[in-house]
C-alpha positions, 0 to 999 in steps of 0.5 A: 534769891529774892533781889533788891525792889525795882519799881518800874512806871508803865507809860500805858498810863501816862500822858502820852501828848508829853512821852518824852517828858512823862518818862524822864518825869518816873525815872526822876521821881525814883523809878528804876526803868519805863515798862512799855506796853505793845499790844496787837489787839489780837492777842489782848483786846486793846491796841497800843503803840509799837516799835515806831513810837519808841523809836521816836522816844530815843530819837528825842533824847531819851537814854533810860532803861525801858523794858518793852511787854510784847502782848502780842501774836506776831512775835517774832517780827516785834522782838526784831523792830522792838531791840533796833528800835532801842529796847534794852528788855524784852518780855514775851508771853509764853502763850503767844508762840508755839517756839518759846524757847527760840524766841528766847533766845533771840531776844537774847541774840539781839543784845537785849534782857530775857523777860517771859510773862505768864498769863493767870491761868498758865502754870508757872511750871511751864517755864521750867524747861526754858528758865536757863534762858531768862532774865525775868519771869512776869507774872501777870497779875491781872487779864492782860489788855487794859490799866486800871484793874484790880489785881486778881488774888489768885496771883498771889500763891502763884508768885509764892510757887514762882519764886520757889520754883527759881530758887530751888533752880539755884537761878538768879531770875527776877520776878516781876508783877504787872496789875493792880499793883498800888501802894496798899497791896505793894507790901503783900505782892513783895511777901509772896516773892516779886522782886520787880513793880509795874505801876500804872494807874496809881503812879501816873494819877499822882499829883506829884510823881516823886511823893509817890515812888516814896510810898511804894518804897516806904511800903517795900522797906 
């Protein structure tokens, strides 16, 4: 069942000098929540910003939703600092701990949304057995790591697989993509099955934020 287009502005993109006011900026500009990027240069080469930066968003004011992308190994000690810091989603990666389902469940424990995300080269079916615990299922478009990349077309027939799969579960989980999505692929990414956009590069490179979300909605309609 597929679910009405959320479109969600990666701040891994931003300007984050003006944090505060780049993420009040996308959700005025019509996007639906702030995707949130934590990376350990361990289990992606690349390394970003943690539960403290966060905190510090909320503590300056800000109140939006924001769903925090774990890509990290130390998964459990994250999902912890990550929902007392104020996420209200938090998306693992199926690769990063030998107990998905516990880790699962957790983050549910915790108060907050289930999110698992999939690397390119994983089986969608390897949620199978845990689809009953999750909110979202991600599927990465790209090599987790870096913003600025192409989206990899093998994505595609494995978010056709996906979304067969949750329906045919009779689940309500949404699917969301995260790489290279922009506003000429947007449409074919939504055919296939997402439901849920993180825009990264070609979001925060716009010169007017708002004229931007309006072209990823004109493309979804």
């Amino acid at each position: 069942m597929k679910m009405p287009a959320r479109i969600a502005p990666s701040i891994l993109a931003c300007n984050l000098a003006r944090l505060s006011e780049e993420c009040h900026a996308a959700l005025e500009a019509g996007g639906d929540f702030i995707h949130f990027d934590v990376m350990d240069n361990a289990f992606v080469p690349n390394l970003s910003f943690g539960a403290p930066l966060l905190k510090s968003l909320r503590s300056d004011g800000f109140s939006g939703f924001v769903d925090v992308h774990i890509m990290a190994n130390d998964v459990d000690r994250l999902v912890e600092d990550c929902a007392e810091a104020g996420a209200n989603s938090i998306t693992i990666h199926f690769e990063a701990t030998s107990h998905v389902q516990r880790a699962l469940v957790r983050i549910r424990s915790l108060g907050c949304e289930v999110g698992l995300a999939v690397n390119i080269s994983t089986p969608v079916e390897a949620i199978e057995y845990v689809m009953d615990d999750i909110d979202m299922l991600l599927v990465m478009t790209i090599n987790p790591g870096f913003g600025g990349q192409s989206l990899i077309p093998a994505a595609l027939p494995k978010i056709e697989k996906a979304r067969q799969l949750i329906d045919n579960a009779g689940r309500a989980a949404r699917i969301q993509v995260d790489g290279g999505v922009k506003v000429g692929n947007i449409r074919t990414i939504a055919d296939a099955g997402a439901d849920t956009f993180v825009v990264g590069s070609d979001f925060f490179s716009a010169p007017d934020y708002r004229e931007r979300c309006a072209a990823f909605r004109a493309q979804l309609a």
